[in-house]
GULO-138544 format. One record per residue (C-alpha): residue number from 1; residue in one letter; x, y, z. Coordinates in nm, 2 decimals. Layout:
<nodes>
NODE  resi  resn      c1      c2      c3
NODE   NUM     A       X       Y       Z
...
</nodes>
This chain:
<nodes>
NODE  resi  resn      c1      c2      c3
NODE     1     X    0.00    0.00    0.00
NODE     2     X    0.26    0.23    0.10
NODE     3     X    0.46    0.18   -0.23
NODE     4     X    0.12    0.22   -0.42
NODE     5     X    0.06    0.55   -0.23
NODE     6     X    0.45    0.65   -0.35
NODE     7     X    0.36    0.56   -0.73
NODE     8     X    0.04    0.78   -0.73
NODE     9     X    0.22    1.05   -0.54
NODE    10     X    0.52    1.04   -0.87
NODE    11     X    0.22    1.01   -1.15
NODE    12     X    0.05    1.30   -0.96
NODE    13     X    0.34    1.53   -0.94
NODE    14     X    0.43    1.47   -1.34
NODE    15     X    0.12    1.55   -1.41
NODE    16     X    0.11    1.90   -1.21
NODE    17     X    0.44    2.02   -1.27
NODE    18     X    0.66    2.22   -1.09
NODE    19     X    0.36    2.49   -1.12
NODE    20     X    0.13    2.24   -0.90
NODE    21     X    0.37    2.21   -0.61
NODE    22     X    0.13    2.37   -0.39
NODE    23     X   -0.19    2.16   -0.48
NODE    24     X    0.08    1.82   -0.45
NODE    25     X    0.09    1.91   -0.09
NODE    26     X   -0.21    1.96   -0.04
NODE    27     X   -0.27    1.64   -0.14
NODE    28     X   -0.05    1.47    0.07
NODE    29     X   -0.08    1.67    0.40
NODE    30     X   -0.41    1.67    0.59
NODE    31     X   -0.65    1.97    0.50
NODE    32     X   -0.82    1.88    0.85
NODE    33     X   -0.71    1.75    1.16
NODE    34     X   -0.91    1.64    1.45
NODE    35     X   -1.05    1.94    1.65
NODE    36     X   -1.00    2.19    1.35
NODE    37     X   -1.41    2.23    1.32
NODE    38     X   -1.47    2.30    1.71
NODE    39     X   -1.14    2.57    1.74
NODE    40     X   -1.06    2.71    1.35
NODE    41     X   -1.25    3.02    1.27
NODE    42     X   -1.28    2.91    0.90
NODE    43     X   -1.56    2.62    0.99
NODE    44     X   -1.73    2.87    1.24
NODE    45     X   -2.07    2.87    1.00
NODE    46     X   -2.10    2.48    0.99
NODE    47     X   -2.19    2.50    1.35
NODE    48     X   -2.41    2.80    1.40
NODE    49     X   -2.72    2.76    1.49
NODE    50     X   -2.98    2.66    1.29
NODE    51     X   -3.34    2.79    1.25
NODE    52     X   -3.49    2.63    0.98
NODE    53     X   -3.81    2.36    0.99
NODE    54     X   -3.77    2.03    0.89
NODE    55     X   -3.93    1.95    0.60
NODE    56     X   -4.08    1.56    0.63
NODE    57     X   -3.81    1.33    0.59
NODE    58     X   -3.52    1.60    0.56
NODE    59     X   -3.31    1.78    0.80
NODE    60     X   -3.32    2.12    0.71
NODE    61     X   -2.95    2.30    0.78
NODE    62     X   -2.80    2.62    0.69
NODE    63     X   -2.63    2.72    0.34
NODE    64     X   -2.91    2.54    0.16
NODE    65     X   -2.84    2.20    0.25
NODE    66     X   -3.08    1.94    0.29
NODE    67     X   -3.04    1.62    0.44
NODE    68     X   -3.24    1.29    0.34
NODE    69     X   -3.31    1.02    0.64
NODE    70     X   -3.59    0.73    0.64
NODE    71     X   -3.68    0.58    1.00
NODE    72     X   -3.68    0.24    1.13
NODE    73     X   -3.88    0.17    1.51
NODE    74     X   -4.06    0.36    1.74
NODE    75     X   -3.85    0.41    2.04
NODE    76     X   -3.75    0.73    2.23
NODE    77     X   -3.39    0.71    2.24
NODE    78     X   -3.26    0.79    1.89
NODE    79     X   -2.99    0.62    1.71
NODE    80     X   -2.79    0.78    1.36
NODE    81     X   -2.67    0.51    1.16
NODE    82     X   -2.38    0.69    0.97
NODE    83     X   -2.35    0.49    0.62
NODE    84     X   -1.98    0.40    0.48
NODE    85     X   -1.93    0.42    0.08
NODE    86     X   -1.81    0.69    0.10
NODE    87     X   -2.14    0.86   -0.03
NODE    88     X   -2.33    0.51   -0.05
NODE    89     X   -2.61    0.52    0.13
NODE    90     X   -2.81    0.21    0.22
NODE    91     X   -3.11    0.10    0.02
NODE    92     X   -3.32   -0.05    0.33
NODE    93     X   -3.30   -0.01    0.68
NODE    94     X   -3.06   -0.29    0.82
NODE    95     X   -3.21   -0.61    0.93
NODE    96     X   -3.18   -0.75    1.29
NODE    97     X   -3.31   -0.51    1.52
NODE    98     X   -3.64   -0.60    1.56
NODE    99     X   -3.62   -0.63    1.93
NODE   100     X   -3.48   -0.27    1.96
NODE   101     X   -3.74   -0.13    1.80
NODE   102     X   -4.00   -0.09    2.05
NODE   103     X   -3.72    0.14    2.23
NODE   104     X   -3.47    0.30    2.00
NODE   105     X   -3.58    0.48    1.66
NODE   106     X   -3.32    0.45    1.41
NODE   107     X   -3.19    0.75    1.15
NODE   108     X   -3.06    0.65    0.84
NODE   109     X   -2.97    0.99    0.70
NODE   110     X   -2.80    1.05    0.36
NODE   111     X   -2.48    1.26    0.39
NODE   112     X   -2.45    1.56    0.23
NODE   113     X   -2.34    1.50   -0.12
NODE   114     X   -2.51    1.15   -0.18
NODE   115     X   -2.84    0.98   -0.17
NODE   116     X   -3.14    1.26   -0.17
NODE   117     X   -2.96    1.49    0.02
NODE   118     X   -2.81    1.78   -0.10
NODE   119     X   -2.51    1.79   -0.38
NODE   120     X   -2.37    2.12   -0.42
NODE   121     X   -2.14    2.08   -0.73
NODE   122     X   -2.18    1.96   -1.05
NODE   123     X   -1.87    2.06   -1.26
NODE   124     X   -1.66    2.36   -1.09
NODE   125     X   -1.64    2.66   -1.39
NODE   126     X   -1.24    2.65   -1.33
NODE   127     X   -0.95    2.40   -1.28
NODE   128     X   -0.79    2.59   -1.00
NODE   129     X   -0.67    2.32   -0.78
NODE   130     X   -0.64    2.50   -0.47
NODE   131     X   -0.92    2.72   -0.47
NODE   132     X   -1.16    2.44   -0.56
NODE   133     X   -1.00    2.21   -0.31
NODE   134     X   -1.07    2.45   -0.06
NODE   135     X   -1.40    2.46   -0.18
NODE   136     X   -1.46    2.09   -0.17
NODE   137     X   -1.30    2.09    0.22
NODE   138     X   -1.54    2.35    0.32
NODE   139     X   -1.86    2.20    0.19
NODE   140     X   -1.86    1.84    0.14
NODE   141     X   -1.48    1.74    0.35
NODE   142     X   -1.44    1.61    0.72
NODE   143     X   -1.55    1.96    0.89
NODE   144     X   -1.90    1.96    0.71
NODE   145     X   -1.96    1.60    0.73
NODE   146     X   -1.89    1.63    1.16
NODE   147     X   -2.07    1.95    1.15
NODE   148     X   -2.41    1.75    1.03
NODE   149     X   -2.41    1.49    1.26
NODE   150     X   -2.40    1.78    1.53
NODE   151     X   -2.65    1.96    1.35
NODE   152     X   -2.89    1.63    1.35
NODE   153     X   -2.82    1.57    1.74
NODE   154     X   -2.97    1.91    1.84
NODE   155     X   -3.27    1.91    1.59
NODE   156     X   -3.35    1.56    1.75
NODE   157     X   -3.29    1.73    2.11
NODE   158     X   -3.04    1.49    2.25
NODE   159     X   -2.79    1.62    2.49
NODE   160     X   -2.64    1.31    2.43
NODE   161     X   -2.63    1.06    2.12
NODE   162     X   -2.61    0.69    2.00
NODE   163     X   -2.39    0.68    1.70
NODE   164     X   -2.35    0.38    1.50
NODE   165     X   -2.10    0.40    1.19
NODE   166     X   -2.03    0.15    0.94
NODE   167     X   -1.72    0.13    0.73
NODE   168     X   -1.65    0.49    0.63
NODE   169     X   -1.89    0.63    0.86
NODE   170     X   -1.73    0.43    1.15
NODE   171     X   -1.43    0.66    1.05
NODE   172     X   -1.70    0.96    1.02
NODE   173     X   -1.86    0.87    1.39
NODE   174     X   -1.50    0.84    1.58
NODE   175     X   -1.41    1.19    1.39
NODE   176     X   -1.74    1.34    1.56
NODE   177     X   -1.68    1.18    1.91
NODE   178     X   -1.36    1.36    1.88
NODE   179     X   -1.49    1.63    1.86
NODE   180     X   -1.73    1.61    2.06
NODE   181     X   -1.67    1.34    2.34
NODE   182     X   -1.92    1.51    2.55
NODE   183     X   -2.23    1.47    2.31
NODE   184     X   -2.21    1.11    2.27
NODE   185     X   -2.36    0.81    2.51
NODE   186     X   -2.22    0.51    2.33
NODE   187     X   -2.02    0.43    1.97
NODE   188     X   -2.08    0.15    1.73
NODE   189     X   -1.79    0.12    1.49
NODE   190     X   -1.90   -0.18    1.20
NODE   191     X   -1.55   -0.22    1.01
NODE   192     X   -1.45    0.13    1.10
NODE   193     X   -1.29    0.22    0.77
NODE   194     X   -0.84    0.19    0.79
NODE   195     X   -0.80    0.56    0.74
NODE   196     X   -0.72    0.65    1.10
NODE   197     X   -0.31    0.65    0.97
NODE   198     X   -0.25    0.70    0.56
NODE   199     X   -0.06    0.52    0.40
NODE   200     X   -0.20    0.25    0.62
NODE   201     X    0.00   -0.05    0.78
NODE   202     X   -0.30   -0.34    0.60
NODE   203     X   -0.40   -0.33    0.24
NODE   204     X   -0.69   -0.10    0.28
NODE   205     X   -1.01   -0.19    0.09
NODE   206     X   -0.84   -0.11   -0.24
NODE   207     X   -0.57   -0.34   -0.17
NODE   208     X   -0.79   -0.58   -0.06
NODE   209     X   -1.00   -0.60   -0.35
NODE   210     X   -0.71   -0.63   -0.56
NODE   211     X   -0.57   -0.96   -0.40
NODE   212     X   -0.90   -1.13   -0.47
NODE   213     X   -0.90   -1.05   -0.80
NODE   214     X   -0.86   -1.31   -1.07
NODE   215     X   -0.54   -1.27   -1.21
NODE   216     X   -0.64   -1.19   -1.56
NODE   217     X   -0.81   -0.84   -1.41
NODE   218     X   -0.47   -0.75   -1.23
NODE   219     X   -0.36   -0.52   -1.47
NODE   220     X   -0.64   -0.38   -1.57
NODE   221     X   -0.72   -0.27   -1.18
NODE   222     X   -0.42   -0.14   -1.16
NODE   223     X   -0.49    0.11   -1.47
NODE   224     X   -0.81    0.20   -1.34
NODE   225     X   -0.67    0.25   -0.95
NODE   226     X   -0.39    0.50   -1.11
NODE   227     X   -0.67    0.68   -1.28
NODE   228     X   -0.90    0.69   -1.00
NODE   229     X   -0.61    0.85   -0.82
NODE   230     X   -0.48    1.09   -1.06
NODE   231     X   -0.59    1.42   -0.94
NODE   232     X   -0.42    1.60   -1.22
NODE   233     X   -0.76    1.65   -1.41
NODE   234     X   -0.99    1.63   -1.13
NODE   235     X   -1.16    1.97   -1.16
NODE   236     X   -1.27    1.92   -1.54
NODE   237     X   -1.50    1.63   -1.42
NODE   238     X   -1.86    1.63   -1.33
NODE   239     X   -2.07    1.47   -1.08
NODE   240     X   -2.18    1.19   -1.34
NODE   241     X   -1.79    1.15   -1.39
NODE   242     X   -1.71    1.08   -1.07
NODE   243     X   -2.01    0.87   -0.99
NODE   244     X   -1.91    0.64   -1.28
NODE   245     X   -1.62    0.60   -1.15
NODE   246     X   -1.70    0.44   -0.81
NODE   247     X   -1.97    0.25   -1.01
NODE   248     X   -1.65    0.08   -1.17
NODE   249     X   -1.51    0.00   -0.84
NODE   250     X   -1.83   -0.14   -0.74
NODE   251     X   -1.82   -0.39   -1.01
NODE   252     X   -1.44   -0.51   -0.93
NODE   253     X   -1.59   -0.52   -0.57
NODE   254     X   -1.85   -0.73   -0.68
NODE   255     X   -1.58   -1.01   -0.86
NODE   256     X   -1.39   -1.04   -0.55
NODE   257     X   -1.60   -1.10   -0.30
NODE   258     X   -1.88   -1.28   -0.52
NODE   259     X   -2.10   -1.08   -0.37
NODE   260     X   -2.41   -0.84   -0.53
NODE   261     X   -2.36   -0.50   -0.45
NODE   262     X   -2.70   -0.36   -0.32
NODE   263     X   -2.64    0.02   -0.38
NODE   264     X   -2.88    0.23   -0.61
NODE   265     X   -2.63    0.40   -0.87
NODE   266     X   -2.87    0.70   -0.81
NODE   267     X   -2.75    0.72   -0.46
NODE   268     X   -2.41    0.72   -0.55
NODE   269     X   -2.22    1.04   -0.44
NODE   270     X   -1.94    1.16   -0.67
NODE   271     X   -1.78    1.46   -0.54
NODE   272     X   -1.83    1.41   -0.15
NODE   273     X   -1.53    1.15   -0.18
NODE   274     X   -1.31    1.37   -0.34
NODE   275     X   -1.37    1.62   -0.07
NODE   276     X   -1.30    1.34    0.19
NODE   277     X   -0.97    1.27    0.04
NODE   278     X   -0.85    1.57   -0.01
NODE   279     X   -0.92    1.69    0.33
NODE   280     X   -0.74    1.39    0.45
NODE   281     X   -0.44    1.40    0.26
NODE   282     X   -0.24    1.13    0.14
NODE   283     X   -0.04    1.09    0.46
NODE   284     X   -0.11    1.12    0.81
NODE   285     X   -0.21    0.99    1.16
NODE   286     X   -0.49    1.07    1.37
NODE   287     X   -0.44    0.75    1.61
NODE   288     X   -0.37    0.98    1.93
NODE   289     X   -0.65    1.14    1.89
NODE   290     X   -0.85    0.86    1.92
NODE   291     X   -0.77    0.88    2.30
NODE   292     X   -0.99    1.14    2.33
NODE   293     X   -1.30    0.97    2.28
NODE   294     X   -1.56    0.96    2.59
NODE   295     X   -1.78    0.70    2.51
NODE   296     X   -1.84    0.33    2.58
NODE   297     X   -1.73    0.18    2.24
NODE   298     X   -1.81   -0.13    2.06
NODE   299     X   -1.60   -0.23    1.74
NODE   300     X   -1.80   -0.52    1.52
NODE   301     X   -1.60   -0.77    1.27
NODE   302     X   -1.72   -0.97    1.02
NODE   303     X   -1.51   -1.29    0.98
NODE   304     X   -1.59   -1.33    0.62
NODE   305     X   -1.51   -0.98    0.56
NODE   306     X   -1.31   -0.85    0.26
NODE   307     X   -1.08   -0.62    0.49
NODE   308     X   -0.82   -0.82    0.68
NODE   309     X   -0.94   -0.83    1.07
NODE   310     X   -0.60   -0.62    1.12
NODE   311     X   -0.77   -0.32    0.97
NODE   312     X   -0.96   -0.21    1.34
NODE   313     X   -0.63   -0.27    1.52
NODE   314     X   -0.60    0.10    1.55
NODE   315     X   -0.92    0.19    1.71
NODE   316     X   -0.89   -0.11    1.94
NODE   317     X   -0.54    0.06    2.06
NODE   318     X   -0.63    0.39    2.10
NODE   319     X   -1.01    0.41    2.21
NODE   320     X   -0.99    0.40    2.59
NODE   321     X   -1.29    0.21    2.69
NODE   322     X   -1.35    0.00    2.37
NODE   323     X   -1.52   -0.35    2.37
NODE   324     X   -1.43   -0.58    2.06
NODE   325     X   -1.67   -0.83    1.89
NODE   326     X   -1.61   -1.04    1.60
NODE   327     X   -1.90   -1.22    1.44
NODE   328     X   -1.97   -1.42    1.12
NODE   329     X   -2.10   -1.23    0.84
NODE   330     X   -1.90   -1.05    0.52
NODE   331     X   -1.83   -0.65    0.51
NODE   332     X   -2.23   -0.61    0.52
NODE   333     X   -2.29   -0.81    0.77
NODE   334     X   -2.63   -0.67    0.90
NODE   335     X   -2.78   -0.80    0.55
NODE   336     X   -2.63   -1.15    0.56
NODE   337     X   -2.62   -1.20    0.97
NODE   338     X   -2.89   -0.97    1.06
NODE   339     X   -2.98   -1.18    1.37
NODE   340     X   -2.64   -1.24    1.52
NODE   341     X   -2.56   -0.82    1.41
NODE   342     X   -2.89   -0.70    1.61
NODE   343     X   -2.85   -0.96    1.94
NODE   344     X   -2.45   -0.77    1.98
NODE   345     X   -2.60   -0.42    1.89
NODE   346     X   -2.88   -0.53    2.13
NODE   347     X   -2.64   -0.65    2.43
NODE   348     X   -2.40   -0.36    2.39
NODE   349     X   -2.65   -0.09    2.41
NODE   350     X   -2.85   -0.28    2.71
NODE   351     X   -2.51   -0.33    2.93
NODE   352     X   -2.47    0.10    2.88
NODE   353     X   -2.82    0.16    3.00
</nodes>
């Protein structure tokens, strides 16, 4: 991974030139860093108050963003699912939590950029790298992504919340509990995504998918991996452009683990990722950070998963009061082990109440 990360920081660099220097650091140093929205001045807006009314079945927020979200159960303790991808949302509500439902309602929002909610860009009207990625940081990045699920906790009036984040948003959900370990009561990471430290020490989900692979698809994955990673000509793309490109991915995905992909193309976000990227950079380490999370945590594995078990290593080191389950089921395991999924959910949350 880490030599794969060198290779697309060379074809990057040719590409720019000497003239891109600037926007080749900013790819491979972090745009944001933990506690950045809660102390820089710059994010300020993301968290000011909000005084719009919800429309039904959208979160209404400042800066004309609107944010999709179905509802599974009738409970009065609410719990925000935070959906990986990134910018995938789910299809359905996840099975397995029947038995919860009589006491929890859960959120399953769309993040801003994907699904129904809000997509601010289509094509940008210039190519200037570091204006645009600026741009992208601001709106769609980390800051805005931790700003909504702050947003959502105090138009659903909880002093506290239940998050429960899988794959990227299990990256998304420890961000947020970060930055605000006060304002959560208890974190479900599902395969928290291996982002915590770039380049990573495992394969990461594109090295992963890669060694499944048969090998007559080798090289052409590796043409379409240095492609999806050439940020030379990102910003004369559109938000079709970049959809199409994950729905590529989806299909190499979909050879190596012999697995159907549920996701609606439609739902697909295209430039939220980029923004996610670029704000993370191409090299850094947020493990220490990870220290500074409050909240009773439980990290869920599925045995038949794609990503090495290896991959959660750094959330089990660094989360202080973390609780470790492994269970049998593949990357989505609340589709293909919903009861198993819901009875540790189910256990977890009981033992915090």
């Amino acid at each position: 991974m880490k030599k794969k990360i060198l290779i697309i920081s060379v074809v990057v660099l040719s590409v720019l030139g000497v003239g891109g220097y600037f926007a080749y650091q900013m790819m491979m140093e972090p745009m944001y860093l933990p506690k950045d929205l809660t102390t820089k001045k710059e994010y300020k807006n993301l968290l000011a108050t909000v005084n719009k009314v919800d429309k039904e079945n959208y979160f209404e927020l400042n800066d004309g963003i609107s944010l999709f979200y179905e509802k599974q159960g009738f409970g009065d303790t609410p719990v925000l699912i935070i959906h990986g991808g990134p910018a995938i949302p789910y299809e359905k509500p996840w099975n397995g939590f029947d038995s919860l439902l009589n006491d929890y309602t859960f959120y399953y929002y769309h993040q801003r950029g994907s699904g129904k909610s809000t997509r601010p860009f289509d094509k940008f009207e210039t190519t200037n790298f570091y204006s645009n990625a600026i741009t992208l940081n601001h709106t769609l990045g980390i800051p805005a992504q931790i700003a909504d699920i702050e947003q959502i906790r105090r138009k659903l009036g909880q002093e506290k919340i239940i998050l429960v984040g899988h794959s990227f948003g299990g990256f998304l959900a420890s961000m947020y509990a970060i930055e605000f370990p006060d304002k959560v009561e208890s974190l479900v990471l599902v395969t928290p995504a291996e982002v915590i430290k770039l380049p990573s020490d495992g394969d990461g989900l594109y090295g992963a998918v890669q060694k499944r692979l048969p090998e007559n698809l080798h090289a052409e994955y590796s043409v379409y991996i240095e492609s999806l990673f050439d940020f030379g000509n990102l910003f004369e793309k559109s938000e079709q452009d970049l959809v199409n490109e994950t729905l590529k991915f989806i299909k190499y995905f979909e050879v190596a683990t012999n697995q159907k992909n549920e996701s609606n193309p439609e739902s697909i976000g295209g430039w939220m990722p980029q923004a996610l990227y670029l704000g993370m950079g191409a090299k850094h380490d947020y493990s220490e950070y990870l220290k500074q999370i409050k909240a009773p945590t439980l990290v869920i594995y599925g045995t038949d998963d794609i990503i090495e078990q290896n991959s959660v290593q750094l959330y089990l080191d660094f989360i202080p009061n973390v609780t470790f389950e492994s269970i049998s089921g593949s990357h989505f395991m609340f589709y293909d082990n919903p009861l198993v999924f819901g009875k540790t959910i189910s256990k977890f949350l009981d033992k915090q109440n």
